[in-house]
N, CA, C and O of each residue as an XYZ file, in Angstrom:
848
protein
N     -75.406     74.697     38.859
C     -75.010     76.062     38.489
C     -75.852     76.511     37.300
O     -76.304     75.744     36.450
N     -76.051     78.107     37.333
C     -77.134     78.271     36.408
C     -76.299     78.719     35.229
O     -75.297     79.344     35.577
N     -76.501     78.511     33.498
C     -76.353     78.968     32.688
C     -75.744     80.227     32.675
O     -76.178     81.246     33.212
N     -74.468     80.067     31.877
C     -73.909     81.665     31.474
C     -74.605     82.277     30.988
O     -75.740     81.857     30.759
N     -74.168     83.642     30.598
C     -75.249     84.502     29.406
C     -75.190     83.963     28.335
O     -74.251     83.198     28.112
N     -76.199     84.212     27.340
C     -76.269     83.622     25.846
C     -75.277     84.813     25.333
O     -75.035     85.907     25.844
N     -74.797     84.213     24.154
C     -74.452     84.728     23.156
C     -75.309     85.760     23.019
O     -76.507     85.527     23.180
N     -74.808     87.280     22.653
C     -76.120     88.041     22.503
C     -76.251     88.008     21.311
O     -75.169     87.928     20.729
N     -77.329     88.040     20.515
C     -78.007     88.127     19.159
C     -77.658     89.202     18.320
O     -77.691     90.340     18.788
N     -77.311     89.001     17.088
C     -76.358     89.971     16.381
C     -77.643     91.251     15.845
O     -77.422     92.416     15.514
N     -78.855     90.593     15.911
C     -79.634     91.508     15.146
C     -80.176     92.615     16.843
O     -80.985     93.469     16.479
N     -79.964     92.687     18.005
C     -80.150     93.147     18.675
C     -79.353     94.674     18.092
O     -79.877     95.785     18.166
N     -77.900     94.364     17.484
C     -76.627     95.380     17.540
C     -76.832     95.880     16.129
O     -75.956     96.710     15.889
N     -77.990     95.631     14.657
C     -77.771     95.877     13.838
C     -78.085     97.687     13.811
O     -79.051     98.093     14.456
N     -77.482     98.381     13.274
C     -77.664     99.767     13.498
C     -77.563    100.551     14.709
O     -78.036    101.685     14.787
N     -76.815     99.836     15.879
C     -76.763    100.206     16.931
C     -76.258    101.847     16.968
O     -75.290    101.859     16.207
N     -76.431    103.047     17.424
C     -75.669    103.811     17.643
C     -74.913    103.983     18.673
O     -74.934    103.014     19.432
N     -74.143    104.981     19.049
C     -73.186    105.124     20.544
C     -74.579    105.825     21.643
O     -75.375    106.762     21.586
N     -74.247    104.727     22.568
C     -75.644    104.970     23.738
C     -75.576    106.552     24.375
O     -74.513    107.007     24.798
N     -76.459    107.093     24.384
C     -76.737    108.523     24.630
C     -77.851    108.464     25.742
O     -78.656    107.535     25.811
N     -77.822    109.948     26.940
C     -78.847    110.087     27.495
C     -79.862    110.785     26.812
O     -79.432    111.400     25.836
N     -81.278    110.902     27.049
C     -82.074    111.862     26.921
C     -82.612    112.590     28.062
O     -83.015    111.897     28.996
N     -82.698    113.907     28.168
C     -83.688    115.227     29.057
C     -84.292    114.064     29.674
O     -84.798    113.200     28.957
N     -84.289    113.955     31.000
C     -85.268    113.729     32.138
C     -86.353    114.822     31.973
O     -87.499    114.373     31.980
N     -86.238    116.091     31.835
C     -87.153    116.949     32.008
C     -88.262    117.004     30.822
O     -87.941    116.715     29.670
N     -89.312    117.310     31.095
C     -90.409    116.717     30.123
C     -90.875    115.558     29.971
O     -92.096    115.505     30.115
N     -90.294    114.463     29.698
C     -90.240    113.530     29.411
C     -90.455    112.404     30.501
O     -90.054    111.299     30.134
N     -91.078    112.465     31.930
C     -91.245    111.308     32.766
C     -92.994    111.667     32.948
O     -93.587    112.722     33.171
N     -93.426    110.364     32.750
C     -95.022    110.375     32.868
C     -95.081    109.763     34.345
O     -94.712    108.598     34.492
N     -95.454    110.376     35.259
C     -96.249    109.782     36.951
C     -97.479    108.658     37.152
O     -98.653    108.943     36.916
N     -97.202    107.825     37.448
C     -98.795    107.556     37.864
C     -98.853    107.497     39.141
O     -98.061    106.641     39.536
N     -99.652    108.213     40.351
C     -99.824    107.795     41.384
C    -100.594    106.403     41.527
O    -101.513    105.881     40.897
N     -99.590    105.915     42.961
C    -100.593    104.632     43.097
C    -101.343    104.412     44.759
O    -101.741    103.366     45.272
N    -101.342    105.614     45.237
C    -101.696    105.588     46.471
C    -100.777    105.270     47.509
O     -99.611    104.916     47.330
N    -101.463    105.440     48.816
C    -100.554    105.364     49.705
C     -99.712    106.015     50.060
O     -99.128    105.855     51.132
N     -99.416    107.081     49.048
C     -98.327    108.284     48.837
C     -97.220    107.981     48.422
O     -96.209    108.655     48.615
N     -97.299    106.368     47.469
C     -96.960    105.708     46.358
C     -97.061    106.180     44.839
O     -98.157    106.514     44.389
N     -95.769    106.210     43.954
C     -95.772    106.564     42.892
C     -94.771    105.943     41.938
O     -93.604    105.838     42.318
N     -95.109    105.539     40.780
C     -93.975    105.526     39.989
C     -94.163    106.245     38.457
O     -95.191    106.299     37.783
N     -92.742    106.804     38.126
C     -92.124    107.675     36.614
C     -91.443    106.602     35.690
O     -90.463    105.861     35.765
N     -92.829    106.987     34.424
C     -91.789    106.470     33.563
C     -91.433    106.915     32.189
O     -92.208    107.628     31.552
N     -90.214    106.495     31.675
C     -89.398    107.726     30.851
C     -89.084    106.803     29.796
O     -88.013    106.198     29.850
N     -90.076    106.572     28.611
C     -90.079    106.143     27.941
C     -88.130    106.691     26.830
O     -87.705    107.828     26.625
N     -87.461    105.273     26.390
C     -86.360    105.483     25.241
C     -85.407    106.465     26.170
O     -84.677    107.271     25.595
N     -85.419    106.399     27.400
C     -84.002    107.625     28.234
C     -82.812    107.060     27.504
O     -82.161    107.722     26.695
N     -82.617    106.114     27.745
C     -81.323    105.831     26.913
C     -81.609    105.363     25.007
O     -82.236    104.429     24.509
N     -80.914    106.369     24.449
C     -80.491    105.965     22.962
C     -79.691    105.421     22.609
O     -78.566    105.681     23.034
N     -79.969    104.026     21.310
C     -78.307    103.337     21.349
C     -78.233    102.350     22.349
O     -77.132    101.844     22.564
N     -79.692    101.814     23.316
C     -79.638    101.006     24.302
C     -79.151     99.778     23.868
O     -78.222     99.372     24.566
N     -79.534     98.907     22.763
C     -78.851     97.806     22.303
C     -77.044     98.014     22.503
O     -76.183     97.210     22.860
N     -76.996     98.899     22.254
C     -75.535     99.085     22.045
C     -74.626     98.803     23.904
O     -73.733     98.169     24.468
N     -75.608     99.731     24.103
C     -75.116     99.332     25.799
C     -75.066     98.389     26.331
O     -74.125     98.004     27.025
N     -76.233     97.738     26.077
C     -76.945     96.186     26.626
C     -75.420     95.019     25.636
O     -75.166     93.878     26.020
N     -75.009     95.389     24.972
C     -74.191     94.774     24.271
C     -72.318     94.797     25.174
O     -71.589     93.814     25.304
N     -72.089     95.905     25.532
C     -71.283     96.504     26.497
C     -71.428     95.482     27.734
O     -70.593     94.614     27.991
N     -72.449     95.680     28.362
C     -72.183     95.012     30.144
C     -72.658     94.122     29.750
O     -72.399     93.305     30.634
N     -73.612     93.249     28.494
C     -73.667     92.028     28.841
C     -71.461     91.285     28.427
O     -70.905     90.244     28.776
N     -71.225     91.837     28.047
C     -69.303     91.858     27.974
C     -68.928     92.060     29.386
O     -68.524     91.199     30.169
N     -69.075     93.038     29.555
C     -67.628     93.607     30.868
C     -68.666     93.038     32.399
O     -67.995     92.784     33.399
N     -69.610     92.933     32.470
C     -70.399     92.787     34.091
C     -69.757     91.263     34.643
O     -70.011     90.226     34.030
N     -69.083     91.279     35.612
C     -68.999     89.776     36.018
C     -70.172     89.064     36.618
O     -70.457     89.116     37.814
N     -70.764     88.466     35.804
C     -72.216     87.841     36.127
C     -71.851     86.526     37.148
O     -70.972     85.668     37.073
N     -72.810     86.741     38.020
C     -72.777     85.144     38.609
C     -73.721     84.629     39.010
O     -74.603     85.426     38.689
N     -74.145     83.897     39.464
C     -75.248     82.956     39.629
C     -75.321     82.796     41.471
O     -74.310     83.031     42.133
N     -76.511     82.416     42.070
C     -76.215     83.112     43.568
C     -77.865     81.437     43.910
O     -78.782     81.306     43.100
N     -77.749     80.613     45.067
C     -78.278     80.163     45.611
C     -79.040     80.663     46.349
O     -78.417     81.605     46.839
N     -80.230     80.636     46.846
C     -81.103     81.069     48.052
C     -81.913     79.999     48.917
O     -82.374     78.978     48.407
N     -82.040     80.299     50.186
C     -82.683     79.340     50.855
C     -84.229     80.033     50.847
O     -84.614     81.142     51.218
N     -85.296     78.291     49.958
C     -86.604     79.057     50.313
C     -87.013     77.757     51.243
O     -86.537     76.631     51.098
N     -87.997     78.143     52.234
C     -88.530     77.535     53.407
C     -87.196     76.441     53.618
O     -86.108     76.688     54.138
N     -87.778     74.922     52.915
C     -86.937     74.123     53.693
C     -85.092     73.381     52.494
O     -84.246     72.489     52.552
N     -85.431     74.410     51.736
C     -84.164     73.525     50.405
C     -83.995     75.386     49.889
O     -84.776     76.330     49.776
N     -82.535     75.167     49.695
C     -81.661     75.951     48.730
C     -82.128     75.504     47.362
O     -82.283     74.367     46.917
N     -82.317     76.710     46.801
C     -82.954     77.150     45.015
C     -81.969     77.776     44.332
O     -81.288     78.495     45.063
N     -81.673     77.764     43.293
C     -81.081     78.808     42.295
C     -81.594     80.110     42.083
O     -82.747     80.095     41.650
N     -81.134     81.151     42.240
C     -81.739     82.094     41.539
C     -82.002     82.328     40.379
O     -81.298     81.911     39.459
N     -83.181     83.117     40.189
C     -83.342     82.418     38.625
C     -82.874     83.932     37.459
O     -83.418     84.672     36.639
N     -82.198     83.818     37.778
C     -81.423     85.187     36.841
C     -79.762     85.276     37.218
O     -79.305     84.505     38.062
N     -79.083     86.055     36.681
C     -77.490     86.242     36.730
C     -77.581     87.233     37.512
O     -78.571     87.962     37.464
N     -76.313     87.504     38.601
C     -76.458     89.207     39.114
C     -74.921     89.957     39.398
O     -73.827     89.395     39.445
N     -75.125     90.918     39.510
C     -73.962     91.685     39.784
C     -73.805     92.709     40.717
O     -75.006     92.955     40.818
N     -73.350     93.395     41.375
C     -74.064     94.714     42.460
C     -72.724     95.530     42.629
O     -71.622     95.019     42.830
N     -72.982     96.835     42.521
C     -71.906     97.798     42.461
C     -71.948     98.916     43.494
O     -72.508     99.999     43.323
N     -71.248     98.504     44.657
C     -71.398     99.549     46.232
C     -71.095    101.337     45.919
O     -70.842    101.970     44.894
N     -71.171    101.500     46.546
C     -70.441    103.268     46.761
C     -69.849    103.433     46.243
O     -69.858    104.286     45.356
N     -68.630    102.355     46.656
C     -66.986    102.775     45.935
C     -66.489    102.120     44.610
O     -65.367    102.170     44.108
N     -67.543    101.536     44.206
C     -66.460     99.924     43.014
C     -67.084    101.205     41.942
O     -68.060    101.948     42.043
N     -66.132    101.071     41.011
C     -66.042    101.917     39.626
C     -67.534    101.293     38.771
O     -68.030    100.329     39.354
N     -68.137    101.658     37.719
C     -69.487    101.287     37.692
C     -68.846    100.386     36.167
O     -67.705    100.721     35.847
N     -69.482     99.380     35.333
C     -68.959     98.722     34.441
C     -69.079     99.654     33.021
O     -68.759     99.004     32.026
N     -69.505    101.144     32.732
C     -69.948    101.355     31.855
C     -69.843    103.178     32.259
O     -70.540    103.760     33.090
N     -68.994    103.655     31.575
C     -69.325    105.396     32.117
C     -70.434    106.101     31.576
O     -70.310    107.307     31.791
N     -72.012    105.659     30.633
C     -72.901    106.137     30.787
C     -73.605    105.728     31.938
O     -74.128    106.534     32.707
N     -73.639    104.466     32.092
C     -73.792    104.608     33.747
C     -73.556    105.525     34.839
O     -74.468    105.986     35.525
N     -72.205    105.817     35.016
C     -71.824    106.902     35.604
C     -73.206    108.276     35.488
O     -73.680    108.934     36.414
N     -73.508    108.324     34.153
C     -73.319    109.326     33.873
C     -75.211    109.228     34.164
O     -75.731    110.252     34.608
N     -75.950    108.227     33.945
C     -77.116    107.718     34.375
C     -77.573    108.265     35.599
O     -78.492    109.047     35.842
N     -76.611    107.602     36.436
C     -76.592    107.844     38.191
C     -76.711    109.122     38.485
O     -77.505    109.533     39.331
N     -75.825    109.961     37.719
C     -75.648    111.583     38.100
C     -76.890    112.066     37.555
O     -77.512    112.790     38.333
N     -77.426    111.865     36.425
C     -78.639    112.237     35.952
C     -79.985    112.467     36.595
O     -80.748    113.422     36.739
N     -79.948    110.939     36.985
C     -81.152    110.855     37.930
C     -80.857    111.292     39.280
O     -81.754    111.157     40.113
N     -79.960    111.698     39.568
C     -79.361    112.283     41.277
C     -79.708    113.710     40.988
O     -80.120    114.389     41.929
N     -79.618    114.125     40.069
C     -79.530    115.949     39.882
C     -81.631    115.921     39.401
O     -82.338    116.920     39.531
N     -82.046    114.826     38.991
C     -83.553    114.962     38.656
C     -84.527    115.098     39.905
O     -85.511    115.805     40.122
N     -83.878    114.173     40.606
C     -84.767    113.434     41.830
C     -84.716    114.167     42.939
O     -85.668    114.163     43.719
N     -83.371    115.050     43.213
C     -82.731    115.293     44.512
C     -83.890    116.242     45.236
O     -84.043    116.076     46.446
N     -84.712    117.227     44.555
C     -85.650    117.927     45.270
C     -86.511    116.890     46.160
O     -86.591    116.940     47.387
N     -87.043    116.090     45.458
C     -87.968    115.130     46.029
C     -87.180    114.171     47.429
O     -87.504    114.177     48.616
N     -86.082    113.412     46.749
C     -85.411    112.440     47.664
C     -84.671    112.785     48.747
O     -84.522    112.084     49.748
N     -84.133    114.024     48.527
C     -83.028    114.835     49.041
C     -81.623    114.495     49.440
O     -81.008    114.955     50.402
N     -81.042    113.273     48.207
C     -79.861    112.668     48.399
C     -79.865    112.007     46.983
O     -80.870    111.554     46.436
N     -78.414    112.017     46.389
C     -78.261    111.273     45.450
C     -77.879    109.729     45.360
O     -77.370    109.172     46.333
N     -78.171    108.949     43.997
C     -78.301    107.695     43.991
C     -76.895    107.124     44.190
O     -76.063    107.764     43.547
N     -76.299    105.928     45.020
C     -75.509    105.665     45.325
C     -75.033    104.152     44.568
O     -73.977    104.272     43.948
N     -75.431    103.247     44.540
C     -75.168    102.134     44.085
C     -76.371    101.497     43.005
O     -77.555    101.766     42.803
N     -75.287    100.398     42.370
C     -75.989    100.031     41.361
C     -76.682     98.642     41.615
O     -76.194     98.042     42.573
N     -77.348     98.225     41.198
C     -77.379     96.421     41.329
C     -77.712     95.818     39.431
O     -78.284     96.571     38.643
N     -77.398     94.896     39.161
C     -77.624     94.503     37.557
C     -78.237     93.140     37.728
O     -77.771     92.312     38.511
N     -79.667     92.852     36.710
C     -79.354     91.797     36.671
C     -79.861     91.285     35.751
O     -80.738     91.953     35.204
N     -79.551     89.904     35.174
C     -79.399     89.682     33.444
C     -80.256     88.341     33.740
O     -79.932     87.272     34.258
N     -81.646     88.881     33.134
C     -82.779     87.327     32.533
C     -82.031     86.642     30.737
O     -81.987     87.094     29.593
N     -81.789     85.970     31.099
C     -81.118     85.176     29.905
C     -82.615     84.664     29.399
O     -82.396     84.128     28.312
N     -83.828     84.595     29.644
C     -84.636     84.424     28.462
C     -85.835     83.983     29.353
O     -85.768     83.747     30.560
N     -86.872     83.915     28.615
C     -88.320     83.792     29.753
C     -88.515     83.138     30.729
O     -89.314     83.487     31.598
N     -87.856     82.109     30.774
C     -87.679     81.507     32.180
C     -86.867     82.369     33.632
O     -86.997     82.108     34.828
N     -86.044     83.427     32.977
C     -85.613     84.188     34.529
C     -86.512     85.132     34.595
O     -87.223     85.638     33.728
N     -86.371     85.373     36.062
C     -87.688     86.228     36.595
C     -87.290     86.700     38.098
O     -86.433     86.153     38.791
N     -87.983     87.685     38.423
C     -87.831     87.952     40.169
C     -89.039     88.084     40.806
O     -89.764     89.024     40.478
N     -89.480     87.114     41.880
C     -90.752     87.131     42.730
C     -91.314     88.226     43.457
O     -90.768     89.098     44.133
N     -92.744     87.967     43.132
C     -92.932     89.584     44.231
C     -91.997     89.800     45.097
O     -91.349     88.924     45.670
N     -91.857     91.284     45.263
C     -91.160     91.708     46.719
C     -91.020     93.326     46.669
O     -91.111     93.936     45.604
N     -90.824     93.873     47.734
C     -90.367     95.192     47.682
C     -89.016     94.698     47.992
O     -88.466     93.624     48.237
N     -88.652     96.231     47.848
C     -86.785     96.312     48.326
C     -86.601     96.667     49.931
O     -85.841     97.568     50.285
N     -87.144     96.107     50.597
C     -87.329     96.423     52.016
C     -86.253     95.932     52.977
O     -86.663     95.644     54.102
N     -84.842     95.772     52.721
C     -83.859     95.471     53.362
C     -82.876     97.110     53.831
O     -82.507     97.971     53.032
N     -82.729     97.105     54.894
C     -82.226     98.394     55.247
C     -83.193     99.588     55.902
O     -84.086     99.362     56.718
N     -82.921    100.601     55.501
C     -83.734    102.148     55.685
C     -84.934    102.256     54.980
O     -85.728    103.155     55.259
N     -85.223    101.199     53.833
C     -86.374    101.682     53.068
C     -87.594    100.849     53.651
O     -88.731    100.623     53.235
N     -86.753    100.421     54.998
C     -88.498     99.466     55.598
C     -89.350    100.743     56.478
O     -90.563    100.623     56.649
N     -88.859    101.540     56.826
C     -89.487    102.529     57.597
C     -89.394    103.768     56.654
O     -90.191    104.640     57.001
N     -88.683    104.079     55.610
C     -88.844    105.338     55.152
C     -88.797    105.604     53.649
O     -88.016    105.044     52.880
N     -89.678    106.480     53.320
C     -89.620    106.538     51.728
C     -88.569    106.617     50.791
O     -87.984    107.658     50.493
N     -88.410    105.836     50.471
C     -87.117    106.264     49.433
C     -87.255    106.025     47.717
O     -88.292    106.166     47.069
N     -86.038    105.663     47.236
C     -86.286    106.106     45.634
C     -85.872    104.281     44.726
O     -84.815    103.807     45.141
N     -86.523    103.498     43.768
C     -85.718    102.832     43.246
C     -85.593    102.871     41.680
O     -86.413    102.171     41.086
N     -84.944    103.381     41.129
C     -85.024    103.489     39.448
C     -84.260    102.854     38.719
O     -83.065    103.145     38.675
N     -84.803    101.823     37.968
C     -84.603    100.715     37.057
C     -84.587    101.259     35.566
O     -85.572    101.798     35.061
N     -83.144    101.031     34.778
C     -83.082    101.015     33.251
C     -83.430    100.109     32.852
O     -82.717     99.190     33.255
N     -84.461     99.669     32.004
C     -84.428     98.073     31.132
C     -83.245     98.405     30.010
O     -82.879     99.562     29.802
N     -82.709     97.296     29.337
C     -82.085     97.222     28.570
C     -82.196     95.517     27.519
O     -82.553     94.417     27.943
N     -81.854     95.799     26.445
C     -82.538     94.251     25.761
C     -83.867     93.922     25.743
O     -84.720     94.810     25.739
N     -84.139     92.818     25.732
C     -85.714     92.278     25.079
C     -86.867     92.508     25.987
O     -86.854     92.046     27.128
N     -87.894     93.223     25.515
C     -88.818     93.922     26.190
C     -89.712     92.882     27.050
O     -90.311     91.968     26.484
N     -89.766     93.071     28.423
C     -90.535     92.406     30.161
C     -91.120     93.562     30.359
O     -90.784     94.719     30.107
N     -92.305     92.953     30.985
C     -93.044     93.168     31.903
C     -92.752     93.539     33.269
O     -91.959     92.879     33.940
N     -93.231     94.359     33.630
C     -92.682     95.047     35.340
C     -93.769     94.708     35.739
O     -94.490     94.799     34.746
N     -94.642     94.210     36.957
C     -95.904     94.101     37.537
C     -95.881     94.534     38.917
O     -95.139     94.059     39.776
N     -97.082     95.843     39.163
C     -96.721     96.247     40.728
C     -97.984     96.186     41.545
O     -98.900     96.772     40.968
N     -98.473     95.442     43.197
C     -99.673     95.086     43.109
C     -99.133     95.309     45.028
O     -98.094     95.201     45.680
N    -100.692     95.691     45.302
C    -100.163     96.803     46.732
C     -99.993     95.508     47.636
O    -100.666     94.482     47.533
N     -98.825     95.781     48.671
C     -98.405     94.699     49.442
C     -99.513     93.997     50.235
O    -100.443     94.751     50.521
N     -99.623     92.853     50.617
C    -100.553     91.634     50.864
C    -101.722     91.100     50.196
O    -102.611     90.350     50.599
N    -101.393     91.982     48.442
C    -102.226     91.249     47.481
C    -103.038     91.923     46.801
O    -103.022     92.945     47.486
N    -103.950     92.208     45.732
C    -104.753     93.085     45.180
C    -104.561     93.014     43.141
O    -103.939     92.108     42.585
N    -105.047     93.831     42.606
C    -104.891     93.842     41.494
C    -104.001     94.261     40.937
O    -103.823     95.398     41.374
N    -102.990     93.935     39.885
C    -101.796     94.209     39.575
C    -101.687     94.761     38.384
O    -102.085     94.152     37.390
N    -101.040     96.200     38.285
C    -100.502     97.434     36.953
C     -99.437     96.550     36.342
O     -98.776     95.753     37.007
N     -99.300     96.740     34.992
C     -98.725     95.863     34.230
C     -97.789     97.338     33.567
O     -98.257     98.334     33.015
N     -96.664     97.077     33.807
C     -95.698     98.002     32.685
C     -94.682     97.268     31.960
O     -93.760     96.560     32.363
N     -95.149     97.676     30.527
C     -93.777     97.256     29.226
C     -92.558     97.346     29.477
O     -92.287     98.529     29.271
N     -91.798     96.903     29.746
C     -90.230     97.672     29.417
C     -89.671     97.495     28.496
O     -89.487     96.320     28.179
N     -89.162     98.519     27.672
C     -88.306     98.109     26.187
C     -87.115     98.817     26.215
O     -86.811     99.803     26.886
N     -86.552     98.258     25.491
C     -84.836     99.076     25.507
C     -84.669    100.131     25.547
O     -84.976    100.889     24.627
N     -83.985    100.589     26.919
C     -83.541    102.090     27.074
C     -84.786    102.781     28.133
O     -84.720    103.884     28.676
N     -85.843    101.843     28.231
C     -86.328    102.849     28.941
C     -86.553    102.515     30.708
O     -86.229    101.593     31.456
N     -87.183    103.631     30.839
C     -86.334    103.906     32.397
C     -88.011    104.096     33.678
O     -88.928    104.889     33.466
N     -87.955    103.420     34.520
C     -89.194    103.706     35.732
C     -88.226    103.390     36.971
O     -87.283    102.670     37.301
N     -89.233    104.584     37.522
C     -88.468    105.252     38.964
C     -89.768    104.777     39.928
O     -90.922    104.869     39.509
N     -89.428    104.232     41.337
C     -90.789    103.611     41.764
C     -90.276    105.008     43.360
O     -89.229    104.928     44.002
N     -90.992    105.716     43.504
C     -90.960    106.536     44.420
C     -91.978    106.849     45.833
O     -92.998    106.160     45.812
N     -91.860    107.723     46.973
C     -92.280    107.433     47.668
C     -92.789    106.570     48.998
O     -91.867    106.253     49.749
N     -93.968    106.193     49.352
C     -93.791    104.508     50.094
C     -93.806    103.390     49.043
O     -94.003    102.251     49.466
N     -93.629    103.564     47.770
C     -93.697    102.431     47.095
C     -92.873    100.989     47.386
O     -93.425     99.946     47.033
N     -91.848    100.946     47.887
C     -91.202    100.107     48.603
C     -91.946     99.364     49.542
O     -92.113     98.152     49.410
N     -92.262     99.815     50.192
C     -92.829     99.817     52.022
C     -94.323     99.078     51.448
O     -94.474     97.886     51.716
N     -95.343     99.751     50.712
C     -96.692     99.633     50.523
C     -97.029     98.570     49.246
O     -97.985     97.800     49.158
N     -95.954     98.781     48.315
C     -96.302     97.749     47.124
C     -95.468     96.694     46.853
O     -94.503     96.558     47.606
N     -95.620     95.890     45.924
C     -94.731     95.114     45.460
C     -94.473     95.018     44.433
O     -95.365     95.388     43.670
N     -92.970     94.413     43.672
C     -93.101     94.590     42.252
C     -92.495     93.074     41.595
O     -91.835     92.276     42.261
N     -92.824     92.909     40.349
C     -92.040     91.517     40.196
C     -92.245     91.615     38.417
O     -92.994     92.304     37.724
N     -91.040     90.422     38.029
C     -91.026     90.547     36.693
C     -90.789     88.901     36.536
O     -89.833     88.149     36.728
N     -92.535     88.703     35.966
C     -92.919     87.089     35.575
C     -92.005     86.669     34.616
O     -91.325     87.273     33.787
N     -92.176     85.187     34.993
C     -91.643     84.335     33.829
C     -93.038     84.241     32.940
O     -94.208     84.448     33.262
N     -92.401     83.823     31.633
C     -93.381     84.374     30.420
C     -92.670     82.783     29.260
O     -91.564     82.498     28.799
N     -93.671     82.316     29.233
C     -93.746     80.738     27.890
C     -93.441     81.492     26.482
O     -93.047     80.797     25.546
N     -93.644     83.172     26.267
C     -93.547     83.447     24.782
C     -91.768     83.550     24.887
O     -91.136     83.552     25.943
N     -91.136     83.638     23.383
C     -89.647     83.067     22.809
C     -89.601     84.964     23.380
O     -90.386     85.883     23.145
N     -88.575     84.923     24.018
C     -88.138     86.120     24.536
C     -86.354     86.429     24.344
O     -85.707     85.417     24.611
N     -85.720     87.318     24.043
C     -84.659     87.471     24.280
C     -83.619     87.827     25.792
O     -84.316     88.219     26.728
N     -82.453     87.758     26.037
C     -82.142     88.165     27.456
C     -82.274     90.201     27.405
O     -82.334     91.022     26.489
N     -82.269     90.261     28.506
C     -82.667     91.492     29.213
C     -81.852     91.703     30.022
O     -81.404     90.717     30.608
N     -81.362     92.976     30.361
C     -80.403     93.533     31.516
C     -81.462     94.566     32.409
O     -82.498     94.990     31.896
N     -81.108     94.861     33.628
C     -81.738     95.630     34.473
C     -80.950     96.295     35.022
O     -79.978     95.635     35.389
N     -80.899     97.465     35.293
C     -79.946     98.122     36.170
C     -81.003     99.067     36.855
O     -81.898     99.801     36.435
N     -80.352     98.617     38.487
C     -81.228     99.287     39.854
C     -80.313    100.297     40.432
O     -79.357     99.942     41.123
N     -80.557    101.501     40.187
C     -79.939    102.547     40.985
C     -80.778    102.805     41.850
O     -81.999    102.880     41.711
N     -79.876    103.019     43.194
C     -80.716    103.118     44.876
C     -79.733    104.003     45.617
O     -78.613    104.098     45.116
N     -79.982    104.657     46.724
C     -79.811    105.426     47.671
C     -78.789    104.638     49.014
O     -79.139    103.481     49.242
N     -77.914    105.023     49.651
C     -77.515    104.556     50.326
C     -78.027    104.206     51.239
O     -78.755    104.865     51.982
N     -77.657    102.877     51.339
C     -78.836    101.905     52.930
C     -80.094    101.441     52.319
O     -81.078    101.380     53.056
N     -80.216    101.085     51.009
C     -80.905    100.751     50.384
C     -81.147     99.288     49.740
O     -80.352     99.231     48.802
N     -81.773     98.246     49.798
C     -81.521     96.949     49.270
C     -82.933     96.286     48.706
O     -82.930     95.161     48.206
């Protein structure tokens, strides 16, 4: 069984304020990546992110989840949590997240974000392997996936599906990238394990219904 969460670090919470959104509008930089692939990112959307990250690493029921690779069951190497349609969300800026980016996106996507997924790297050793989110509707059709970082600043890495050179993005507390378009379908994304002393990190994946 894998490790609970750490204790979170008191100097993460020193001066914390009460977590706030910021304007989507203005504020999301694009990069196209081809393919009719894109991702937005919105540097500090959430203010007071320590403070949050302090919140669900409390209330999220984290658990630890096995996977079969080729011929032996592995650990996953991170904590997770996932929040459907209907389950109440652990945090009402969340709530309030979801609606945000549903009222930003909706011209483009033409449906709002439905469920959440969370998941908590307790320190440089957790990580998630290349992959798109290609389970469901998003193997044949464009859809939307937008990730909050929260806690100690990772690396996002996105590199076009069956291999190529790979875009490197920061993530630091509070801030927010939306991977849009065929980006699912055409690229891949993953967040390395890293040898430097790192703190834990929360992720939260808001997605579209029929989305995985």
């Amino acid at each position: 069984m894998l490790d609970q969460p750490q204790v979170l670090q008191l100097s993460l919470l020193d001066g914390a304020e009460e977590p706030t959104l910021r304007p989507l509008a203005g504020r999301v930089e694009r990069t196209p990546l081809g393919q009719g692939a894109w991702v937005d990112v919105s540097r500090s959307w959430v203010s007071g992110a320590d403070a949050l990250f302090g919140r669900l690493a409390e209330a999220v029921p984290w658990h630890a989840e096995r996977r079969q690779m080729y011929d032996r069951e592995v650990d996953v190497p991170r904590l997770l949590s996932f929040y459907g349609e209907r389950d109440a969300l652990p945090d009402p800026l969340l709530d309030q997240a979801r609606d945000a980016l549903s009222a930003h996106y909706v011209p483009e996507l033409g449906e709002p974000f439905r469920t959440a997924g969370l998941c908590y790297y307790r320190d440089g050793r957790d990580s998630v392997a290349w992959h798109g989110d290609r389970i469901g509707r998003s193997r044949q059709q464009d859809t939307m996936v937008a990730i909050l970082s929260l806690g100690a600043a990772r690396h996002l890495l996105l590199r076009p599906r069956g291999g190529g050179s790979a875009l490197r993005f920061a993530l630091g507390p509070g801030d927010l990238l939306v991977m849009g378009g065929s980006c699912q379908r055409t690229w891949d994304h993953a967040v390395p394990k890293t040898a430097r002393p790192v703190g834990p990190r929360i992720s939260v994946q808001f997605r579209p219904r029929g989305v995985r």
